[in-house]
Every structure is written in structure tokens, then in C-alpha cells.
N, C-alpha and C positions, 0 to 999 in steps of 0.2 A: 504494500500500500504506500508505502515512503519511498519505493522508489522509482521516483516520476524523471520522467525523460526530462534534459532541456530544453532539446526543441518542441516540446509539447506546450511549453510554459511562456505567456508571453513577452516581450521585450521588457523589463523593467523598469524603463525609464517612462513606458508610456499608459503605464498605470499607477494610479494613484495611494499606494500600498503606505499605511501606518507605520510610523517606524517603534522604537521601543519605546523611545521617553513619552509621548501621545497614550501607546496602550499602559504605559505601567502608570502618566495620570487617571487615566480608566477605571483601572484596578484600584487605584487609592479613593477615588468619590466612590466605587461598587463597597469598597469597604465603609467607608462612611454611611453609605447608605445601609448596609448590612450593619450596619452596630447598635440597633435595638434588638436584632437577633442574637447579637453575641450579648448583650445583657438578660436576654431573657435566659438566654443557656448557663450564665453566670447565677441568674435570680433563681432557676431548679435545682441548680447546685446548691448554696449555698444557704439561702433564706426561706425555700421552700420545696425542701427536697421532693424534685418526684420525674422521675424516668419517664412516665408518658408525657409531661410538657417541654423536657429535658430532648425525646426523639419527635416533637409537634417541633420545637424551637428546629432541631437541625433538618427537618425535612424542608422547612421553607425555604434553610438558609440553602440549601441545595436543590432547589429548584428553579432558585431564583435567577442565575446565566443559562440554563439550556432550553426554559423555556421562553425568557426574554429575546435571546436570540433567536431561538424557533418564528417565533411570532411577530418580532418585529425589526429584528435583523440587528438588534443594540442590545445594551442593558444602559440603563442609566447613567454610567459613568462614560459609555462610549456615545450616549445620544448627545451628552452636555458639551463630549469636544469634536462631537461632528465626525463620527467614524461609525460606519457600519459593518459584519460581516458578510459577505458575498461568498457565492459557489464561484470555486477556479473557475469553471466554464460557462458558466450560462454570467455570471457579475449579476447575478439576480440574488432574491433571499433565500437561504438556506436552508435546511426543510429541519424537521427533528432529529430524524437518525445522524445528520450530519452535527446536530449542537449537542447529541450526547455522545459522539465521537471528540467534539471539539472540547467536551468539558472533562475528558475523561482522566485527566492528570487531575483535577480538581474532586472528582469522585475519589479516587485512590485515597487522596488526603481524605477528606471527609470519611470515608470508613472507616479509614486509621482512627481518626479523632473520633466517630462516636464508638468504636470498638472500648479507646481508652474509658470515654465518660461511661459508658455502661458499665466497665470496669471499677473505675472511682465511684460512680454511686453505686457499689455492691459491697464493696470494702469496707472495713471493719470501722475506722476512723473518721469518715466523713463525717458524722455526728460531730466531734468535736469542734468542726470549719462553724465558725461564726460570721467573718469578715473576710476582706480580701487581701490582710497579711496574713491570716490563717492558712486560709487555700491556696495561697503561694505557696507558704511553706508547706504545706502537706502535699502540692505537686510536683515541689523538687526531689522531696523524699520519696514520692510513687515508683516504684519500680517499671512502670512502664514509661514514663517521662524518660527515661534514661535509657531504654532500648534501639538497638541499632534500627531495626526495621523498623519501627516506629519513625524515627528521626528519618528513614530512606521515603516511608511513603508518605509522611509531610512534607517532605524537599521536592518531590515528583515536581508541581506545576512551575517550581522555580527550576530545573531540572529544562521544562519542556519550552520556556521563555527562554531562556540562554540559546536556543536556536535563533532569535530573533535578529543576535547579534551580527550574525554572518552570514545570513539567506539574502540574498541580492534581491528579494522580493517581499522580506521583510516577515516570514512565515514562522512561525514558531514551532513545534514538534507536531504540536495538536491541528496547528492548520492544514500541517503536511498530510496529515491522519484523514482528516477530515476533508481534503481538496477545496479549500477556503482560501479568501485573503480578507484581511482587515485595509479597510480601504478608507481614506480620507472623502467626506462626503463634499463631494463640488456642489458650491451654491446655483442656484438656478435663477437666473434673473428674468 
């Protein structure tokens, strides 16, 4: 699936392709925007413990780029700097199966992560978390905070951006996967 011809692929300079610093602003408003999510997943941990609001909070947070790009070709951090996803071939919007291809370094992580939290909230000590120097410290001492594959399948989507740096078209791991480009939205007068 990665490995795509070059002559298949278009000239790069005559497309409008995102480079990194544009998608990793993206990613930082997507995270902004995503950060009542991560308080809620903080708030079932800690203030009121409880696993099914704890997997309510991570399903949204994970649904939230494959079907935003599904559906309207952005997610909020790429609408605000004018960047959409496009199919390699058609430059049109990309369908689902391709944004859960596209997301799929992001799922990796995400399973890692609620693998852990189902973990921490099963564990012995989490009663004693009050605040959030408690639950700091209690998740440096967690023994899976400190696990290599853990640490390998939260690195994945960083892992899959560090392509972005050297593809003359500006693709990232996931794009290549997915037959996409992140494309700079031309204004239309």
C-alpha cells in the first residue's frame, strides 16, 4: 500500500500540499478543542471514578478526526487554517474507510491509552488519587507508564508525522496508507 510509484504521483510543485508546521498548528487547536475531553477523562478518574464515563469520554475523543474528516474533509483545527484532506486521485473528499486508515496511528495510541486507564481504574490505589498531584504521582509509579510498548504505541502518530518531513508532497505515513494529501484550501473569489 506504501509503495506508490512516482510517476503515479503528481508534480509537487503544482499542488497545493500542507507542509508540517500548518498540520502540527492543526493538531494543536484539535487538541485545544479536544481538552474538555481530556478533562472529562481526568474528572472519571479522579473525582468520580467510573469506567463507563471514563470509555463514553475516550470514544468521542476518538471519533472525533475520522469522522470529521469522513464528513467534511477537516476537523476543526485544519478548517480554522484552511486545509482540507483530499483523495490522491480524485482531490475530492475522502470517504471513511480512507479516515480510518488515515487515523490509524492515532487509534494505536488510543488503545494503548485506554488499555492503561482500564488498567489504573482496576488497580488497587486509585482510591487514594484525590487531586492532580496525587494522580501524577500515582502514574509515575504505575507500572505500565513505564512500559516499552506502551511508550512504542503512544509514539506511533509522532512516528507517522516525521514522514512529513521528507515526502516532496508533504504526506505523512498515514497519508501514504490512506492515498490522501493535506492540501492548502485556495480561496475562491
Amino acid at each position: 500500500m506504501t509503495s506508490q510509484a512516482l510517476n503515479d504521483l503528481p508534480d509537487p510543485t503544482t499542488i497545493p500540499t500542507a507542509g508540517f508546521l500548518p498540520r502540527l498548528g492543526a493538531a494543536l487547536i484539535d487538541l485545544v478543542v479536544l481538552f474538555p475531553l481530556s478533562y472529562g477523562v481526568y474528572y472519571f478518574m479522579v473525582w468520580q471514578p467510573s469506567l463507563v464515563g471514563l470509555i463514553a469520554m475516550w470514544i468521542i475523543n476518538f471519533l472525533y478526526k475520522p469522522v470529521l474528516e469522513a464528513r467534511l474533509g477537516f476537523t476543526v483545527g485544519k478548517w480554522l487554517l484552511r486545509l482540507r484532506v483530499v483523495d490522491r486521485g480524485t482531490n475530492l473528499r475522502i470517504d471513511f474507510n480512507q479516515s480510518l486508515i488515515r487515523f490509524l496511528p492515532w487509534a494505536i495510541s488510543a488503545f494503548t491509552t485506554l488499555f492503561v486507564y482500564i488498567r489504573l481504574a482496576q488497580s488497587a490505589g486509585i482510591q487514594d488519587v484525590t487531586d492532580i498531584y496525587d494522580y501524577n504521582k500515582y502514574m509515575s509509579e504505575f507500572p505500565l507508564s513505564q512500559n516499552f510498548l506502551v511508550s512504542l504505541g503512544n509514539s506511533f502518530p509522532i512516528f507517522s508525522a516525521v514522514w512529513l518531513i521528507t515526502d516532496p508532497w508533504h504526506r505523512a505515513l498515514h497519508d501514504r496508507w490512506a492515498q490522501t494529501f493535506v492540501v492548502r484550501d485556495v480561496i475562491r473569489e
